[in-house]
Predicted model as a PDB file, atoms N, CA, C, CB and O in Angstrom, pLDDT in the B-factor column:
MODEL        1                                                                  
ATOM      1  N   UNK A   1      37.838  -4.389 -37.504  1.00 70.00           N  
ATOM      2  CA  UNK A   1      37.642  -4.370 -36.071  1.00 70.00           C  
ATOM      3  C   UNK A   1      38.773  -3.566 -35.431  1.00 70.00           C  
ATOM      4  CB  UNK A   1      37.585  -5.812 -35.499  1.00 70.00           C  
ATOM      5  O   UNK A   1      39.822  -3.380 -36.047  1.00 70.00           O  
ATOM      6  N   UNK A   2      38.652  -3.280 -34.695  1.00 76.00           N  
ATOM      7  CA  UNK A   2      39.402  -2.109 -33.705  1.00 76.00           C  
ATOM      8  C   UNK A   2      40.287  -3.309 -32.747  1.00 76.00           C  
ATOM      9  CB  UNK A   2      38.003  -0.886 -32.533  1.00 76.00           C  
ATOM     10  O   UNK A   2      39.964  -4.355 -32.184  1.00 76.00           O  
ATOM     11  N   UNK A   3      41.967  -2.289 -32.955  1.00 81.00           N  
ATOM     12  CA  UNK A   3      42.865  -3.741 -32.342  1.00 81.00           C  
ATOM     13  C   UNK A   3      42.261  -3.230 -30.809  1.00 81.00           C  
ATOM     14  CB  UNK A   3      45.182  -3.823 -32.578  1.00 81.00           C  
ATOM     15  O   UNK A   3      41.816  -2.242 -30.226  1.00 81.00           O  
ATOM     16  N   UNK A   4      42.769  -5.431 -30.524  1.00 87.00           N  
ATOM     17  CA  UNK A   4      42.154  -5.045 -28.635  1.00 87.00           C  
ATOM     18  C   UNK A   4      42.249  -6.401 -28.378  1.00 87.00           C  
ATOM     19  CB  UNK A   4      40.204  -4.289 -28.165  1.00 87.00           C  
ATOM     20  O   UNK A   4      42.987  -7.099 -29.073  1.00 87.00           O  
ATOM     21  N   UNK A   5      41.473  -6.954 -27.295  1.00 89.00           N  
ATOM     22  CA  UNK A   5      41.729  -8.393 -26.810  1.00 89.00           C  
ATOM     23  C   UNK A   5      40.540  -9.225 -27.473  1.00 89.00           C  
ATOM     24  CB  UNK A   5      41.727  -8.523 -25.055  1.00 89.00           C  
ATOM     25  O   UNK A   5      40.584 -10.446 -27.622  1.00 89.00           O  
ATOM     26  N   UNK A   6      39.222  -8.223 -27.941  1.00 88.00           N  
ATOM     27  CA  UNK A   6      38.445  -9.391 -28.693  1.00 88.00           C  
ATOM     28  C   UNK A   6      38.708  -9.249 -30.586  1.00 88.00           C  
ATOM     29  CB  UNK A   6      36.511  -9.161 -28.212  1.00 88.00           C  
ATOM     30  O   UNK A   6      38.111 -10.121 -31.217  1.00 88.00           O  
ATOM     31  N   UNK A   7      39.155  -8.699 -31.048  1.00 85.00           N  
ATOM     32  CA  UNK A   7      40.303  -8.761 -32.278  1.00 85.00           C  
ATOM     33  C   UNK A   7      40.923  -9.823 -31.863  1.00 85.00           C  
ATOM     34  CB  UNK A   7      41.396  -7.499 -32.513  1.00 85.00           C  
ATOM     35  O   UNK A   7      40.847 -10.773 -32.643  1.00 85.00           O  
ATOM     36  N   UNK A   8      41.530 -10.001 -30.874  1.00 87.00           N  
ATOM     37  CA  UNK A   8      43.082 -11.434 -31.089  1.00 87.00           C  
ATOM     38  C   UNK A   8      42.404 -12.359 -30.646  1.00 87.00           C  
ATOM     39  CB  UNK A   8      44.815 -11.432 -30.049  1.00 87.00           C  
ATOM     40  O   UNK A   8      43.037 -13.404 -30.806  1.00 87.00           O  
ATOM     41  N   UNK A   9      41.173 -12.584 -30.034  1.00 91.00           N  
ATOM     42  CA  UNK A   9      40.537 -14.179 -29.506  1.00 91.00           C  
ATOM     43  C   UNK A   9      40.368 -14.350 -30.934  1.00 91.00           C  
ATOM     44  CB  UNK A   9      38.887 -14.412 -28.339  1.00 91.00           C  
ATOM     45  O   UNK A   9      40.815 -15.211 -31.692  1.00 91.00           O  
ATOM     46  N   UNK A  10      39.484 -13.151 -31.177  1.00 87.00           N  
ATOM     47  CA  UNK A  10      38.609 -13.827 -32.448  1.00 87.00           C  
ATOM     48  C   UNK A  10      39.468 -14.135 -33.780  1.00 87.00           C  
ATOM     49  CB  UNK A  10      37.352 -12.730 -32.944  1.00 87.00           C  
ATOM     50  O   UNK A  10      38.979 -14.796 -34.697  1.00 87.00           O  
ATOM     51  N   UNK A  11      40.397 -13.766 -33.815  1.00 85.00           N  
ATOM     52  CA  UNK A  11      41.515 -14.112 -35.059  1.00 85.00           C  
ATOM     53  C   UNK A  11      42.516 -15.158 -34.822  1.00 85.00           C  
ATOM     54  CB  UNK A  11      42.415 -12.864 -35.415  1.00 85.00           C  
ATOM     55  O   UNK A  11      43.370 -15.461 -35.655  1.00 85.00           O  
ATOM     56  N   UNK A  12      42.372 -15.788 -33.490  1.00 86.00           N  
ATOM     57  CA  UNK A  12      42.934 -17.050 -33.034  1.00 86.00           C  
ATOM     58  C   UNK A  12      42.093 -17.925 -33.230  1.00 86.00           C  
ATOM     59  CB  UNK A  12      43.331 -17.134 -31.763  1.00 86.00           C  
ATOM     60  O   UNK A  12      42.385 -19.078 -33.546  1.00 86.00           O  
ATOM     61  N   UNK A  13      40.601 -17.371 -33.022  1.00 88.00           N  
ATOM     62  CA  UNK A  13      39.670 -18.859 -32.926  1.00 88.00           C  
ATOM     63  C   UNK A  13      39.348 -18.859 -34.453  1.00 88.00           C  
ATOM     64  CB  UNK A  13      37.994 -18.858 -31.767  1.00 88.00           C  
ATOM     65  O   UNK A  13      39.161 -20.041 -34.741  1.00 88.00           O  
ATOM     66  N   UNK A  14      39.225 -18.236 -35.347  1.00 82.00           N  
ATOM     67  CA  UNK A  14      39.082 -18.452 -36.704  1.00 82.00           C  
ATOM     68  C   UNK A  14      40.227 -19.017 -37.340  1.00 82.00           C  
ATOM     69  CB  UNK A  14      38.749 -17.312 -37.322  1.00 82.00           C  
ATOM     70  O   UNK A  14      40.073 -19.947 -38.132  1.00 82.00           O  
ATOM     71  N   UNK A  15      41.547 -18.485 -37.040  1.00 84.00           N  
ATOM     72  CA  UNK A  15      42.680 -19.478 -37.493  1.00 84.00           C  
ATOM     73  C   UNK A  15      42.430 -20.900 -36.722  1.00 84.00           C  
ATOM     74  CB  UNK A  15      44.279 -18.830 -37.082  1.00 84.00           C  
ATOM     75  O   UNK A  15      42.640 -21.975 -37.283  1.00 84.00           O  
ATOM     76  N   UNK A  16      42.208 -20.847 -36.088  1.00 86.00           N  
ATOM     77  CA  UNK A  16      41.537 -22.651 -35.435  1.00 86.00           C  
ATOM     78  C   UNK A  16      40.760 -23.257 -36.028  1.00 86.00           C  
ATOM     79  CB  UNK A  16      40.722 -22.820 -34.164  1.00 86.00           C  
ATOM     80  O   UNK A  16      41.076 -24.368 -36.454  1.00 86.00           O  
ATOM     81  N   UNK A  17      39.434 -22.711 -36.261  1.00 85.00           N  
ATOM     82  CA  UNK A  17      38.506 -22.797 -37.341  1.00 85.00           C  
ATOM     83  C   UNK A  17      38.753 -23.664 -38.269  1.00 85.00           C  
ATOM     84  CB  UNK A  17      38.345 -21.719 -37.935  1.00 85.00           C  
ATOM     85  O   UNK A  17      38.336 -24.822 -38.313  1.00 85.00           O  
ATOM     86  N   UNK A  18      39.698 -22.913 -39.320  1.00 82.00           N  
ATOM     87  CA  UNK A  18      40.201 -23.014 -40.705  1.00 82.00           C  
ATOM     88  C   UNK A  18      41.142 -23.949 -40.509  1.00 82.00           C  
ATOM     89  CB  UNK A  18      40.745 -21.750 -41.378  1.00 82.00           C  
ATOM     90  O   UNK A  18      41.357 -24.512 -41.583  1.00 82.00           O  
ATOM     91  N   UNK A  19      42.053 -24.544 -39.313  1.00 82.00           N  
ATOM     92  CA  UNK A  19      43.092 -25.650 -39.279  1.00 82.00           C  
ATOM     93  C   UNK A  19      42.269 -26.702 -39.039  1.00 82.00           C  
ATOM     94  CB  UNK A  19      44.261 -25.548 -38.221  1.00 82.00           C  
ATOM     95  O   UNK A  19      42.709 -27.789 -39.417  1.00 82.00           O  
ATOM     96  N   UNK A  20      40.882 -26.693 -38.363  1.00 83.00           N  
ATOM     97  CA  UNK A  20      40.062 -27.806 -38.068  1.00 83.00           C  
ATOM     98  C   UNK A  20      38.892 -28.289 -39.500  1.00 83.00           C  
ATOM     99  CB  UNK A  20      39.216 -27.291 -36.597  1.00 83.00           C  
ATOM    100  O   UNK A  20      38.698 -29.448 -39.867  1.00 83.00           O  
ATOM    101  N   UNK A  21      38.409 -27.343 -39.954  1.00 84.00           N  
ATOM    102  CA  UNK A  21      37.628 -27.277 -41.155  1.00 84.00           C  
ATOM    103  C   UNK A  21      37.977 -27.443 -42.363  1.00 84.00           C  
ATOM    104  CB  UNK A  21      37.158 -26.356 -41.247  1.00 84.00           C  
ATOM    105  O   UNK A  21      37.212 -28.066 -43.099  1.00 84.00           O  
ATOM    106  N   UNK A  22      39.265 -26.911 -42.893  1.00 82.00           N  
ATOM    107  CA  UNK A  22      39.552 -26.622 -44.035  1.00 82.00           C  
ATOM    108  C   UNK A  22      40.427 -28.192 -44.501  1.00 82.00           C  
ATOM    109  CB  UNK A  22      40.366 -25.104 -44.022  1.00 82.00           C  
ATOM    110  O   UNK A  22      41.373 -28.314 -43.723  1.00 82.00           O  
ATOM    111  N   UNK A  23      40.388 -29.166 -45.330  1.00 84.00           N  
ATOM    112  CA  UNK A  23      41.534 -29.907 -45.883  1.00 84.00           C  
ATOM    113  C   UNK A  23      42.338 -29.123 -45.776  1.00 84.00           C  
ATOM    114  CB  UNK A  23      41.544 -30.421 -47.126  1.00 84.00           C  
ATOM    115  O   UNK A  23      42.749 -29.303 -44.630  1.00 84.00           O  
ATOM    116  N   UNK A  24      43.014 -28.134 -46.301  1.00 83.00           N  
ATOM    117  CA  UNK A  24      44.348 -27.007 -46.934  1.00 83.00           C  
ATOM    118  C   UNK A  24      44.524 -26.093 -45.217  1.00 83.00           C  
ATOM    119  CB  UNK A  24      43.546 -25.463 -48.816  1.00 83.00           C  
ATOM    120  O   UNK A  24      45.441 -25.285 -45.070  1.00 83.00           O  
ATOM    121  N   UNK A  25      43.896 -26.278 -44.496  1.00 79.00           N  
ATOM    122  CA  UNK A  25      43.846 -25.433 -42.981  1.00 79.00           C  
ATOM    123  C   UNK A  25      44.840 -24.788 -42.642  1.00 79.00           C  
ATOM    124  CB  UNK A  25      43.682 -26.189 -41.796  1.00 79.00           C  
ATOM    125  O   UNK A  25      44.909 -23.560 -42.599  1.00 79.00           O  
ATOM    126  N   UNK A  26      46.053 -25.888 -42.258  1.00 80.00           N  
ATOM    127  CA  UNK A  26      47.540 -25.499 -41.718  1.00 80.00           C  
ATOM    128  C   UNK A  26      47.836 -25.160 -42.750  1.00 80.00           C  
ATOM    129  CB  UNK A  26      48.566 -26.448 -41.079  1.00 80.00           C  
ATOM    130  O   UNK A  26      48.090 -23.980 -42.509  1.00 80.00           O  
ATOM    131  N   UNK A  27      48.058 -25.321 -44.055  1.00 83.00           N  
ATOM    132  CA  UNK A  27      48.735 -24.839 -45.025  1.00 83.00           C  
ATOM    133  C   UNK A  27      48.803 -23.734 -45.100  1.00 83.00           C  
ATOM    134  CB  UNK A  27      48.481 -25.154 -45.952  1.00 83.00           C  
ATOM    135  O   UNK A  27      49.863 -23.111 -45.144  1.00 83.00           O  
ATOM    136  N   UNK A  28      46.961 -22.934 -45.150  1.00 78.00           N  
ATOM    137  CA  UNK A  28      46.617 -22.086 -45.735  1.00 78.00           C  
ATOM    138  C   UNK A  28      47.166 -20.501 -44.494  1.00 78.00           C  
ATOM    139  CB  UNK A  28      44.972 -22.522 -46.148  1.00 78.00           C  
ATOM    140  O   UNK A  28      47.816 -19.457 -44.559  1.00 78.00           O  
ATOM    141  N   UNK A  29      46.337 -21.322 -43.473  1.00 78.00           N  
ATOM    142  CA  UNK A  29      46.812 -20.399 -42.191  1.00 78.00           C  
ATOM    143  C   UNK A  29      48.621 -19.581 -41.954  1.00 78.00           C  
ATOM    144  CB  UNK A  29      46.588 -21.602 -40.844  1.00 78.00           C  
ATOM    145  O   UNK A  29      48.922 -18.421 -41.676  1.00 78.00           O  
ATOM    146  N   UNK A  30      49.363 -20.627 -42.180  1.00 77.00           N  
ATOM    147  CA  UNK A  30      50.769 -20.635 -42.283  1.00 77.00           C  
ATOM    148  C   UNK A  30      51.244 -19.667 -43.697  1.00 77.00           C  
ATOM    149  CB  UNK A  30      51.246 -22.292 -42.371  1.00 77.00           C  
ATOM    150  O   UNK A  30      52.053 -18.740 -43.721  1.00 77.00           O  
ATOM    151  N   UNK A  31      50.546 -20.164 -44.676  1.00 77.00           N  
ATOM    152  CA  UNK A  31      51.261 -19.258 -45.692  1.00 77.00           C  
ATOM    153  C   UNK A  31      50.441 -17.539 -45.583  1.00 77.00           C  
ATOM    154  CB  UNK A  31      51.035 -20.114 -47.478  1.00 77.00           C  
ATOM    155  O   UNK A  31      51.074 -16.496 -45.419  1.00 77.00           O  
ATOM    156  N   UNK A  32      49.152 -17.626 -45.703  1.00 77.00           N  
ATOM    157  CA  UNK A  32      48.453 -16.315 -45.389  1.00 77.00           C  
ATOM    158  C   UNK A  32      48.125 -15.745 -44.247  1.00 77.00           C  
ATOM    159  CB  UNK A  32      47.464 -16.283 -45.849  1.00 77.00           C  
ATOM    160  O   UNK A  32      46.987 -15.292 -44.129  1.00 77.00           O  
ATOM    161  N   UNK A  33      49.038 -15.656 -43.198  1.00 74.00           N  
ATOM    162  CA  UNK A  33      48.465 -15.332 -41.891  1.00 74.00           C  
ATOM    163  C   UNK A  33      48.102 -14.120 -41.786  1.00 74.00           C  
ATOM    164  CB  UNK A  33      49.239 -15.561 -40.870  1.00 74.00           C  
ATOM    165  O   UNK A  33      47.029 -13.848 -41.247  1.00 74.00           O  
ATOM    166  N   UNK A  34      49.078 -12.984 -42.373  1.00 73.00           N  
ATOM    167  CA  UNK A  34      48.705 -11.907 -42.153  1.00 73.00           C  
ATOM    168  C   UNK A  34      47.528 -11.401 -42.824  1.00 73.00           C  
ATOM    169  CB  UNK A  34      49.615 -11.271 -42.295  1.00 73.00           C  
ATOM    170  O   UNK A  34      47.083 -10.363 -42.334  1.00 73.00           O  
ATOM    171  N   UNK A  35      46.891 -11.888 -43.857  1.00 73.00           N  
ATOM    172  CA  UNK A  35      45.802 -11.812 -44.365  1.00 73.00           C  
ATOM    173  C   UNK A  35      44.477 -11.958 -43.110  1.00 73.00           C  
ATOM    174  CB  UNK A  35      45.888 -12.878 -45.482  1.00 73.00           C  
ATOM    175  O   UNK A  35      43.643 -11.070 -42.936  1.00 73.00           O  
ATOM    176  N   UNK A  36      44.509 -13.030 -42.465  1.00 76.00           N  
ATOM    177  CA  UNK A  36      43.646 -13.757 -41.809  1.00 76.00           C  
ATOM    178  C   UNK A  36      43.180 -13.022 -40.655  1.00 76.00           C  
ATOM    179  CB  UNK A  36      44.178 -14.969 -41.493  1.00 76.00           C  
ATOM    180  O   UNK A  36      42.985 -13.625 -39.600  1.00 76.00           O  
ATOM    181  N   UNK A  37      42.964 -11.655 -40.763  1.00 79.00           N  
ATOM    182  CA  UNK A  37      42.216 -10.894 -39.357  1.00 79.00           C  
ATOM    183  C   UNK A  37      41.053 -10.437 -39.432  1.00 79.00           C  
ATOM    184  CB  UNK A  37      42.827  -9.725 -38.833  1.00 79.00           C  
ATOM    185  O   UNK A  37      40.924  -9.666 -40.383  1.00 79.00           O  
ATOM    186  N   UNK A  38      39.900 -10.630 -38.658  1.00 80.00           N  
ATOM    187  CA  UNK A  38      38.547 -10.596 -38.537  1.00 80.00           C  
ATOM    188  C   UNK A  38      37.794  -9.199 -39.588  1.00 80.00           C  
ATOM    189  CB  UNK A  38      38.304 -10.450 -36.813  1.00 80.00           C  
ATOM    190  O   UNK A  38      38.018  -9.869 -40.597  1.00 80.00           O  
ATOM    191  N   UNK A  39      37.563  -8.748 -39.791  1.00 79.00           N  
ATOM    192  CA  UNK A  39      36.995  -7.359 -40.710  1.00 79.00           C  
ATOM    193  C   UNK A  39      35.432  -7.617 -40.239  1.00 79.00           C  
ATOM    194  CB  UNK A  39      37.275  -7.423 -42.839  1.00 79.00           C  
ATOM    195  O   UNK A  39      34.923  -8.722 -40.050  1.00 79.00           O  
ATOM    196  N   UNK A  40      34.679  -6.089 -40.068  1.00 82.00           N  
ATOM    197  CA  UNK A  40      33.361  -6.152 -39.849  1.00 82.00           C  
ATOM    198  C   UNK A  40      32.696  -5.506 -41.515  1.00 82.00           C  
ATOM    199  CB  UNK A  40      32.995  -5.174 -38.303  1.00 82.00           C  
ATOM    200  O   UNK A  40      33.104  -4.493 -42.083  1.00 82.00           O  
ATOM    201  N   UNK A  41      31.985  -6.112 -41.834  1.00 86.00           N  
ATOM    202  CA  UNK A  41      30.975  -5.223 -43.061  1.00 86.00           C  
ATOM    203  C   UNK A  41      29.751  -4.898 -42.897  1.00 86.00           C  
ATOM    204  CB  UNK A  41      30.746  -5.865 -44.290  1.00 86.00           C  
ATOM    205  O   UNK A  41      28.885  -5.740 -42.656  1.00 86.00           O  
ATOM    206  N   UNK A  42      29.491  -3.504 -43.017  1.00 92.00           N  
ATOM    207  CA  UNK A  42      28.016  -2.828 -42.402  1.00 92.00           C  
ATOM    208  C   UNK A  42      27.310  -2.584 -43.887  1.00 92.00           C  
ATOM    209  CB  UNK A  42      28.232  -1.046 -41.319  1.00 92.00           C  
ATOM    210  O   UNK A  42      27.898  -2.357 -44.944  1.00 92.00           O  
ATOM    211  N   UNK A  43      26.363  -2.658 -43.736  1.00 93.00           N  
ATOM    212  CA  UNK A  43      25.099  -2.166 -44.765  1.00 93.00           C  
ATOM    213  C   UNK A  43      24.231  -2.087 -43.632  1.00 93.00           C  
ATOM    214  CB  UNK A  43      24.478  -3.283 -46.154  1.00 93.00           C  
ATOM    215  O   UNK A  43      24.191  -2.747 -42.593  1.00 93.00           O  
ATOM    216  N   UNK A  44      23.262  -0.742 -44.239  1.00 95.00           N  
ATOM    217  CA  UNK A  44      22.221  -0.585 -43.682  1.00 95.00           C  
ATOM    218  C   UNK A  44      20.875  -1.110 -44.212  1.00 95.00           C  
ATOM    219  CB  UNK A  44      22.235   0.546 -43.520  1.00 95.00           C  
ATOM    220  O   UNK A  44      20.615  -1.473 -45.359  1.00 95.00           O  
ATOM    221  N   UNK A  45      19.660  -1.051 -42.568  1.00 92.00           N  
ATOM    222  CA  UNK A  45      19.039  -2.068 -43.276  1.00 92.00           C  
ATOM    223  C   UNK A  45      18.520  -1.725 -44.368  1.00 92.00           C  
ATOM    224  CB  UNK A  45      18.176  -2.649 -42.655  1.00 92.00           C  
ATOM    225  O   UNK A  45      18.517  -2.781 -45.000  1.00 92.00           O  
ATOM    226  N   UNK A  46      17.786  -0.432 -45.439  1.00 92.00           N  
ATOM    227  CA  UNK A  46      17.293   0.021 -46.541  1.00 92.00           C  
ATOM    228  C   UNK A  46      18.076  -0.556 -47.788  1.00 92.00           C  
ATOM    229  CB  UNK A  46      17.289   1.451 -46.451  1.00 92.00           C  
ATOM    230  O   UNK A  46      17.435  -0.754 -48.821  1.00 92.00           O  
ATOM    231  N   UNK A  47      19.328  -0.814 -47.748  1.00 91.00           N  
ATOM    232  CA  UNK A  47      20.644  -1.078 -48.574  1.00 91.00           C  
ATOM    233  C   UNK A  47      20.251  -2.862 -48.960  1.00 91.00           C  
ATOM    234  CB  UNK A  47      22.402  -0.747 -47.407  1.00 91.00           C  
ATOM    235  O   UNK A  47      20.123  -3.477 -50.018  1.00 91.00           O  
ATOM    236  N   UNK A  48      20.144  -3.296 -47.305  1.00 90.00           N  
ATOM    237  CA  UNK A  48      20.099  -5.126 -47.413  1.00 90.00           C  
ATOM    238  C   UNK A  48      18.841  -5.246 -47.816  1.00 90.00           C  
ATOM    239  CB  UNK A  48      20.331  -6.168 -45.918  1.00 90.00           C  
ATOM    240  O   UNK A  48      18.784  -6.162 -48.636  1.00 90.00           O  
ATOM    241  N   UNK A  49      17.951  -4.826 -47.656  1.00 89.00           N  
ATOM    242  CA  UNK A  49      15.923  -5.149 -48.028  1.00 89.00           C  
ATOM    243  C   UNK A  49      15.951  -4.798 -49.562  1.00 89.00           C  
ATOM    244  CB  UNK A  49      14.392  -3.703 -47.001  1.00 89.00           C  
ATOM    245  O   UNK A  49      15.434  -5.609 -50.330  1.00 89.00           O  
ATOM    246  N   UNK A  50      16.642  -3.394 -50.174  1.00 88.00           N  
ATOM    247  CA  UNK A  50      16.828  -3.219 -51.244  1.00 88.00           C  
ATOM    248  C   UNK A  50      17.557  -4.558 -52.585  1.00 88.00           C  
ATOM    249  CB  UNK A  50      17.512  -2.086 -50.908  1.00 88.00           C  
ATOM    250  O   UNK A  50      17.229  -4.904 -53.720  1.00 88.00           O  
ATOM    251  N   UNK A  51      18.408  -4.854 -51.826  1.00 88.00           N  
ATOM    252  CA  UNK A  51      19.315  -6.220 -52.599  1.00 88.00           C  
ATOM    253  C   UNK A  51      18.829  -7.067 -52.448  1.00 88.00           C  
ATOM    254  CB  UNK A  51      20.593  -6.678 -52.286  1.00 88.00           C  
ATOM    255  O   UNK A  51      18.540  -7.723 -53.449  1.00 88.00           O  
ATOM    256  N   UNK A  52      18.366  -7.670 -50.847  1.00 86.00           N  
ATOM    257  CA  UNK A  52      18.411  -9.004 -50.623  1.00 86.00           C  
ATOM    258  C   UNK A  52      16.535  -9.241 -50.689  1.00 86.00           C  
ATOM    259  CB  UNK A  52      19.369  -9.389 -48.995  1.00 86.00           C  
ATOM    260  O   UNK A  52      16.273 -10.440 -50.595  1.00 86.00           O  
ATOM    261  N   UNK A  53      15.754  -8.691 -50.773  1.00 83.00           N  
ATOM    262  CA  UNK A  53      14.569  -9.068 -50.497  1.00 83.00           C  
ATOM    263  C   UNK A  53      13.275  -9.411 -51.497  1.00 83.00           C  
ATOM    264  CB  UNK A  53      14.321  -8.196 -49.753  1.00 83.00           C  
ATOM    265  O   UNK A  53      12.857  -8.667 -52.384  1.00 83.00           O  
ATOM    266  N   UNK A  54      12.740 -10.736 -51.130  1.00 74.00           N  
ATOM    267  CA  UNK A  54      12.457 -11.243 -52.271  1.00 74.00           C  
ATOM    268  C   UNK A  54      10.510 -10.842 -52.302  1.00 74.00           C  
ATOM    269  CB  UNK A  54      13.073 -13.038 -52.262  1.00 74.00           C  
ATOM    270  O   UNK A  54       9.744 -10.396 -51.449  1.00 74.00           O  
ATOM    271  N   UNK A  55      10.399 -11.121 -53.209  1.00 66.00           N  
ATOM    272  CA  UNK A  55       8.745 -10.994 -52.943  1.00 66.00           C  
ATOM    273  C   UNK A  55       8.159 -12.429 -53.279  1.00 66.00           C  
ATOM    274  CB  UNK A  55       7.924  -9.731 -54.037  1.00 66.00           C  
ATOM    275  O   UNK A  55       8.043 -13.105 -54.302  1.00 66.00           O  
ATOM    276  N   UNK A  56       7.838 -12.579 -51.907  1.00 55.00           N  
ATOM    277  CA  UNK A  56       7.111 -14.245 -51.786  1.00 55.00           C  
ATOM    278  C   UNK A  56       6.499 -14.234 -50.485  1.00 55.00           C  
ATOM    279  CB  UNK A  56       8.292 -15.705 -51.822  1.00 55.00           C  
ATOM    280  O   UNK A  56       6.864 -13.523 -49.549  1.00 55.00           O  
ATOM    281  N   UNK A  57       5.547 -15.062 -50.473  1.00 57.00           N  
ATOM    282  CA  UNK A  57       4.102 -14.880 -49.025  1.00 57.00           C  
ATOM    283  C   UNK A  57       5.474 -15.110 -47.751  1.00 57.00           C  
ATOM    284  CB  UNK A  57       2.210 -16.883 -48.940  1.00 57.00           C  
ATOM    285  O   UNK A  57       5.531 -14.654 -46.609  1.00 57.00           O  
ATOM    286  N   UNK A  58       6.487 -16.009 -48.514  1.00 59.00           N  
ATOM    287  CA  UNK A  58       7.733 -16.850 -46.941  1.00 59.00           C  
ATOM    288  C   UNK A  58       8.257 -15.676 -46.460  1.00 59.00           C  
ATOM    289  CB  UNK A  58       9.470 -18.094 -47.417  1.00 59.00           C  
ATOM    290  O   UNK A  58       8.521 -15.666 -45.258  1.00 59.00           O  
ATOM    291  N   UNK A  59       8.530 -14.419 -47.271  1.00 58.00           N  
ATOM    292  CA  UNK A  59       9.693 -13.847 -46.571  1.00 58.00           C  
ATOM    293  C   UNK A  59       9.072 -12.112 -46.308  1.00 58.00           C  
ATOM    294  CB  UNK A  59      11.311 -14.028 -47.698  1.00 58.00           C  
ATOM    295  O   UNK A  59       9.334 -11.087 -46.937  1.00 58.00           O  
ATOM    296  N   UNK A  60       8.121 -12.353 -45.054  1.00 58.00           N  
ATOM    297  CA  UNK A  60       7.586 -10.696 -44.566  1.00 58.00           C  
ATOM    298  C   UNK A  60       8.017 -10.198 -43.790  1.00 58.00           C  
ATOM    299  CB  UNK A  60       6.443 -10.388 -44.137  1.00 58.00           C  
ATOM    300  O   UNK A  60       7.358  -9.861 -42.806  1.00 58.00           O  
ATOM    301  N   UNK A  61       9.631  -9.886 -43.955  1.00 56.00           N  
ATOM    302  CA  UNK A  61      10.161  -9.410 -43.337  1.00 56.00           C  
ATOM    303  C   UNK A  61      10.025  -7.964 -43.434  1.00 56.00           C  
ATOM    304  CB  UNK A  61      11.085  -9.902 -43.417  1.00 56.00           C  
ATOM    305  O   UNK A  61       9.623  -7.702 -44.568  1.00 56.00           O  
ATOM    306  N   UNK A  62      10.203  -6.795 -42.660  1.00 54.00           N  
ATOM    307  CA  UNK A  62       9.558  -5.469 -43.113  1.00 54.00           C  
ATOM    308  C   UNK A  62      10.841  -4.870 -42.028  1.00 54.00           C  
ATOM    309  CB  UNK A  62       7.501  -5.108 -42.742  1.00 54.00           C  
ATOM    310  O   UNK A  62      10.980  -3.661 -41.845  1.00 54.00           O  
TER     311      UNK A  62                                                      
ENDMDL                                                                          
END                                                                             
């Protein structure tokens, strides 16, 4: 993600997240912080239908 003001909400509210969710939360947050900043991952859709798509009557997605 591109630094800015929704980069630092969103890497505050996920370190929140992980102190509320996680048993290990504060631990984990505290020792790996700098690790802990939001990243986006793109695939396109030909890429995701190619991997992810199953052949069954449930899933006609097109």
């Amino acid at each position: 993600m591109k630094a800015g003001w929704f980069r630092l909400l969103t890497t505050i509210y996920l370190r929140f997240l992980l102190r509320m969710l996680h048993p290990a939360g504060q631990k984990r947050v505290k020792h790996s912080a700098p690790k802990l900043v939001p990243q986006m991952l793109l695939m396109t859709r030909q890429a995701f239908m190619e991997r992810y798509r199953r052949e069954s009557p449930l899933c006609n997605v097109v």
